[in-house]
VOGU-3710 file (C-alpha; in Angstrom, 3 decimals, decimal comma):
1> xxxxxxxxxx> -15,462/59,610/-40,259  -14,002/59,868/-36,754  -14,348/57,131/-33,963  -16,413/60,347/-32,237  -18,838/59,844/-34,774  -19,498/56,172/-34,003  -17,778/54,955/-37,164  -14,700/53,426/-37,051  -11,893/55,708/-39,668  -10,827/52,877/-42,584
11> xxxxxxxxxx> -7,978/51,452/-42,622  -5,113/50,241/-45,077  -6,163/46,988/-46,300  -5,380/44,093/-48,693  -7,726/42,578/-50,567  -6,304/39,767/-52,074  -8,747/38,404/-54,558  -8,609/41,242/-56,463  -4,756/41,675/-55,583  -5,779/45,486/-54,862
21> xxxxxxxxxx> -3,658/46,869/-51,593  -5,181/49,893/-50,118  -2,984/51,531/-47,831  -4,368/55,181/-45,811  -2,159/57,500/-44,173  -1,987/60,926/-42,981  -4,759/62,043/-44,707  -4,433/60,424/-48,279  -5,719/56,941/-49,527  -2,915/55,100/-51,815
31> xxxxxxxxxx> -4,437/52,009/-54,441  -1,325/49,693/-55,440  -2,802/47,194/-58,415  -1,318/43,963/-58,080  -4,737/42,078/-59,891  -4,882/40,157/-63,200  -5,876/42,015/-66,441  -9,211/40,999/-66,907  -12,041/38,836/-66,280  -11,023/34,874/-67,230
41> xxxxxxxxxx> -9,233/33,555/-70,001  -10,224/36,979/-72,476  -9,486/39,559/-69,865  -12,735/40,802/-70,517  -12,789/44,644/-69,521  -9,246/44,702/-68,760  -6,969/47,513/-68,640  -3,537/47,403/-68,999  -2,401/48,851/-65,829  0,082/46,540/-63,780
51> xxxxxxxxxx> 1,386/47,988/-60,683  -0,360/51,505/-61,419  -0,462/53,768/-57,816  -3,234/56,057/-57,749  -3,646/58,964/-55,189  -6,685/60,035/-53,299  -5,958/63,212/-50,423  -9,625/62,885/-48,436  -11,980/63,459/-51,128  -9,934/65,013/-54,075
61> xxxxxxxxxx> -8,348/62,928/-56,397  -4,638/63,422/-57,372  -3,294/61,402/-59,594  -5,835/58,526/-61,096  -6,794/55,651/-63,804  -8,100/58,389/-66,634  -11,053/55,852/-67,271  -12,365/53,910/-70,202  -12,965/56,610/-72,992  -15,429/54,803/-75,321
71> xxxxxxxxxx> -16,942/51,121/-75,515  -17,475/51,210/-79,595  -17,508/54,847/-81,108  -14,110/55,601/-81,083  -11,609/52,545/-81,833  -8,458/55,080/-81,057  -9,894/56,581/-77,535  -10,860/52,636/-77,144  -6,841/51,431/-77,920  -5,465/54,568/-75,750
81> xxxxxxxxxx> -7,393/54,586/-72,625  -7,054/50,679/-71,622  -3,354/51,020/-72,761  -0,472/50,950/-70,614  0,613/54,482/-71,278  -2,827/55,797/-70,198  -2,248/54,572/-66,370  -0,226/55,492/-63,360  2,468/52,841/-64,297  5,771/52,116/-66,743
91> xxxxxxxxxx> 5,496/51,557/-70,062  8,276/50,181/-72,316  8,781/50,813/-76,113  6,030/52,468/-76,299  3,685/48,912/-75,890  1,146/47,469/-73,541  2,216/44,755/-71,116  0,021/42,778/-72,964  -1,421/42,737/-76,500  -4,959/44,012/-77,696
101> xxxxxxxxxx> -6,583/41,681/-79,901  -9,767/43,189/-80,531  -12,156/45,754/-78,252  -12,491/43,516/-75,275  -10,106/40,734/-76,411  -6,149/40,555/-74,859  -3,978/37,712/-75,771  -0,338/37,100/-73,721  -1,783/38,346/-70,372  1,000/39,247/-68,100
111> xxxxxxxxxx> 1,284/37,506/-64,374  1,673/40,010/-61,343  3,269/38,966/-57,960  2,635/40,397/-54,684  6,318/40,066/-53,414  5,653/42,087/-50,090  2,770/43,632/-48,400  3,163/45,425/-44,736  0,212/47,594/-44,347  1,461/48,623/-40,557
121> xxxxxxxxxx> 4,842/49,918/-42,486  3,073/51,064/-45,351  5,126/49,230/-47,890  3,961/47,307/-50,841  5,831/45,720/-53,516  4,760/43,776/-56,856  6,225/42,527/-60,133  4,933/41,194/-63,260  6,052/39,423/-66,619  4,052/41,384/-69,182
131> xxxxxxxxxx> 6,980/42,605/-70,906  9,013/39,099/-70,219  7,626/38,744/-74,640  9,891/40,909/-76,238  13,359/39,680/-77,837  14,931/40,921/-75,003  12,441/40,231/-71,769  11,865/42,882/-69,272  10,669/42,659/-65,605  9,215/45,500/-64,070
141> xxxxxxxxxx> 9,101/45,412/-60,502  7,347/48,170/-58,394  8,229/49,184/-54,678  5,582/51,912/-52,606  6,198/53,056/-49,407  3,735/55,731/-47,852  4,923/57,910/-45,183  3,161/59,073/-41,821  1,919/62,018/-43,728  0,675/60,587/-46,659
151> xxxxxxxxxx> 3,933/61,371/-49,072  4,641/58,246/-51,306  7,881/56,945/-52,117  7,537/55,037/-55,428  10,793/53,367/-56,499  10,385/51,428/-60,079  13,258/48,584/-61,247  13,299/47,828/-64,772  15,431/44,480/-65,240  16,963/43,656/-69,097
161> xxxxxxxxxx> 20,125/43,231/-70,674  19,200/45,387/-74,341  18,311/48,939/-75,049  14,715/50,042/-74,210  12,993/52,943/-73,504  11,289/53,450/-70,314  8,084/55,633/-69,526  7,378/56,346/-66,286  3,539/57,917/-66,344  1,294/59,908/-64,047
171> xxxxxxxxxx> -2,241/61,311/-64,766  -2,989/64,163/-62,824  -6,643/64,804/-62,411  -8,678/67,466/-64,457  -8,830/69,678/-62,166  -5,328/70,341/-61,360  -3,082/72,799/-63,308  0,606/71,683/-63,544  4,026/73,199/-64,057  7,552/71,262/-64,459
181> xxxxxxxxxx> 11,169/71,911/-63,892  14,346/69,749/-64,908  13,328/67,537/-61,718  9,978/68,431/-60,407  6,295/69,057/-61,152  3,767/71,268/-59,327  0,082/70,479/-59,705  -2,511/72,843/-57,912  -6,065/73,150/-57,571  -7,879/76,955/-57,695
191> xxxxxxxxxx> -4,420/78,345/-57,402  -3,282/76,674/-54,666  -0,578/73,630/-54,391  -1,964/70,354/-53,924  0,877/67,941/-55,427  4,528/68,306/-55,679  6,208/65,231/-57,433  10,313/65,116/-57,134  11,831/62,602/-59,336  15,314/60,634/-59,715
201> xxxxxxxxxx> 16,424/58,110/-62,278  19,386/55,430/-63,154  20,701/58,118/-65,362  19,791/60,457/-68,139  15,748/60,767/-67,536  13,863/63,639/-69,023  10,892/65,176/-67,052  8,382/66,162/-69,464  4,139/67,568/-68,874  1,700/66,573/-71,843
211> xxxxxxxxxx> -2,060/67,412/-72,112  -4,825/67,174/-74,877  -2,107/65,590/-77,584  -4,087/63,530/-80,696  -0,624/61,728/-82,236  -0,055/59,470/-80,009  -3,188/60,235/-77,453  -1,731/61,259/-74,626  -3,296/63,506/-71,207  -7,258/62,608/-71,719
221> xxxxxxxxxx> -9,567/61,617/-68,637  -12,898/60,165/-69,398  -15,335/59,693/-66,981  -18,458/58,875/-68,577  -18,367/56,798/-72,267  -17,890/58,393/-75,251  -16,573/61,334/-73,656  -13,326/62,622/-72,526  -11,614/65,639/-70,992  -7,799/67,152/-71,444
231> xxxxxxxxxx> -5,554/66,399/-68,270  -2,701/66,455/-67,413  0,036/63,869/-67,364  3,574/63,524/-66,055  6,173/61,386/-68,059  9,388/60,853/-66,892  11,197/58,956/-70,033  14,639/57,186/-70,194  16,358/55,415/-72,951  19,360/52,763/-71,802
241> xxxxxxxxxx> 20,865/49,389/-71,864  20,701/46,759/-69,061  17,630/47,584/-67,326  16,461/51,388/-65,601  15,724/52,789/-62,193  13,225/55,239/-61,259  12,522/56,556/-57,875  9,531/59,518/-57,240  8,435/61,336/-53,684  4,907/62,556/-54,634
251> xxxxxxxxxx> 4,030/65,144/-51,531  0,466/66,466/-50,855  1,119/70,233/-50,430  -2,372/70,837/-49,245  -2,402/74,568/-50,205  0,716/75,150/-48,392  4,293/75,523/-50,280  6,231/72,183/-49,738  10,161/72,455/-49,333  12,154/70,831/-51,795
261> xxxxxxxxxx> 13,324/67,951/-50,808  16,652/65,721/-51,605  15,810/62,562/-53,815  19,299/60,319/-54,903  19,134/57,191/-56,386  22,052/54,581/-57,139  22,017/51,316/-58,499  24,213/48,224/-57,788  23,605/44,975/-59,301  20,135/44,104/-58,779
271> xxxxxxxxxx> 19,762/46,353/-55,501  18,204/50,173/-55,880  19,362/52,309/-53,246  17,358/55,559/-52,675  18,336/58,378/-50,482  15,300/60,936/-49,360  16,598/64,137/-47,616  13,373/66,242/-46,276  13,253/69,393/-43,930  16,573/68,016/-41,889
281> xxxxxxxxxx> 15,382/64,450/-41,607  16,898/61,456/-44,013  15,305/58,396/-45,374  17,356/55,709/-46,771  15,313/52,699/-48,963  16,429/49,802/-50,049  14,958/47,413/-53,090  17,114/44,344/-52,986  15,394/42,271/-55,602  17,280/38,888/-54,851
291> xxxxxxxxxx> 15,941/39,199/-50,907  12,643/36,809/-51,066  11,664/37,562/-47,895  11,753/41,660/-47,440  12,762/42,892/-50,757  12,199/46,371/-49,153  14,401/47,981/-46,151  14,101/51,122/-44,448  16,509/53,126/-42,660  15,063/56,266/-41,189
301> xxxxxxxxx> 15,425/58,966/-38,897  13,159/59,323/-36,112  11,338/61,914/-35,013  10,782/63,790/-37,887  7,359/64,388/-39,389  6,869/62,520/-42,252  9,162/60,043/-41,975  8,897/56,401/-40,654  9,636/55,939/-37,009
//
């Protein structure tokens, strides 16, 4: 509601019990999950969704957590939805960032770190150490940055020395239709765009759509237990050695078409450059991941709609 209406509009906030940051702007309402995996030492109820970024645009959801799929009834739907894979986040080799040990049980829960959180800049960024288990440990850290008109920047560091393979995942809601190219989806809602996700990698990713599959389960939503729904889900999937870099400019379209956009990204050492070119205007974002005290830089130009100024 409006300040007319004697309510005061929310704002971004972090609530740091939880270690949920909410951050609102330009229409759209961004949740960054930096919280433990459960409730106390069984992680009771916990999903396995570390640094997952869901996306609210006023009242219609975009891209969310799919739900919880069944209690008892289904053991599979039970495994899938509370999985990594199922959730707005990065999964690698195909496991959880931690392990399931019975239907409410988790063993080696993972630790998540709020590294930065500027809700006036709109930047939040989080690690954790779920995948730190495997023969070769991995470190996925997470950097969102949410622009003046509600576009996210989502840059994703994957930190190792083997061979993995990286999936980057996001659940569209229900109600959205989608389409992909070699680097971009469209998701719309009665016809009419309401998402357009851009996406750059470290090298080699392939951008792929997925709904309704049984073997493994992948695009269900479940609202209510017991019950689910196809939907679809973005996966943007890279195999290499010595650690991966995503970056990914999700734009609400709002029934409009949405230019394409410029997304570059480069790595060197343990710093992730990415370049965001946008109707004349340039955005330059830095994830330096040995800076403790602003892992995240801008460089923008001013001015321009969308873009930080």
């Amino acid at each position: 509601k409006s300040e007319n209406d004697g309510h005061a509009r929310p704002r971004s906030a972090l609530l740091p019990d939880s270690g949920i940051v909410v951050l609102r702007r330009g229409g759209t309402r961004s949740i960054f999950d930096a919280g433990p995996l459960g409730y106390l030492s069984i992680a009771a109820h916990g999903h396995a969704d570390a640094l997952q970024v869901t996306v609210t645009d006023d009242d219609i959801e975009l891209v969310g957590d799919p739900g919880t799929g069944s209690y008892y009834r289904n053991p599979a739907w039970r495994t899938a939805f509370r999985g990594t894979a199922f959730h707005p986040t990065v999964t690698v080799d195909g496991l959880d960032q931690a392990e399931q040990a019975g239907p409410f049980l988790w063993r080696r829960h993972y630790r998540v770190r709020l590294r930065m959180c500027d809700l006036e800049a709109g930047i939040v960024v989080g690690e954790h150490d779920g995948y730190t288990r495997l023969a070769d440990p991995v470190i996925h850290s997470r950097a969102l940055l949410v622009l003046h008109d509600g576009s996210l920047v989502v840059v994703d560091r994957l930190d190792a020395k083997g061979t993995h393979r990286y999936v980057q995942t996001w659940p569209l809601h229900p109600s959205l239709e989608a389409r992909a190219t070699e680097t971009a989806v469209e998701a719309s809602l009665g016809g009419e765009p309401r998402l357009h996700l851009y996406a750059a990698s470290s090298s080699g990713a392939h951008l792929s759509l997925h709904r309704g599959e049984e073997t493994p389960p992948a695009g269900w939503w479940s609202r209510h237990l017991e019950a689910s729904k196809p939907a679809w889900v973005v996966a943007h999937e890279l195999e290499r050695s010595g650690g991966a870099s995503f970056a990914t400019l999700l734009v609400v379209a709002r029934g409009s078409e949405v230019p394409d956009p410029e997304l570059a990204l480069q790595v060197d050492g343990r710093t992730t450059h990415v370049e965001l070119t946008r109707e004349g205007a340039r955005l330059r974002l830095r994830l330096d991941l040995d800076d403790a005290t602003r892992p995240v830089r801008v460089d923008a130009a001013p001015a321009e709609v969308g873009l930080p100024r």
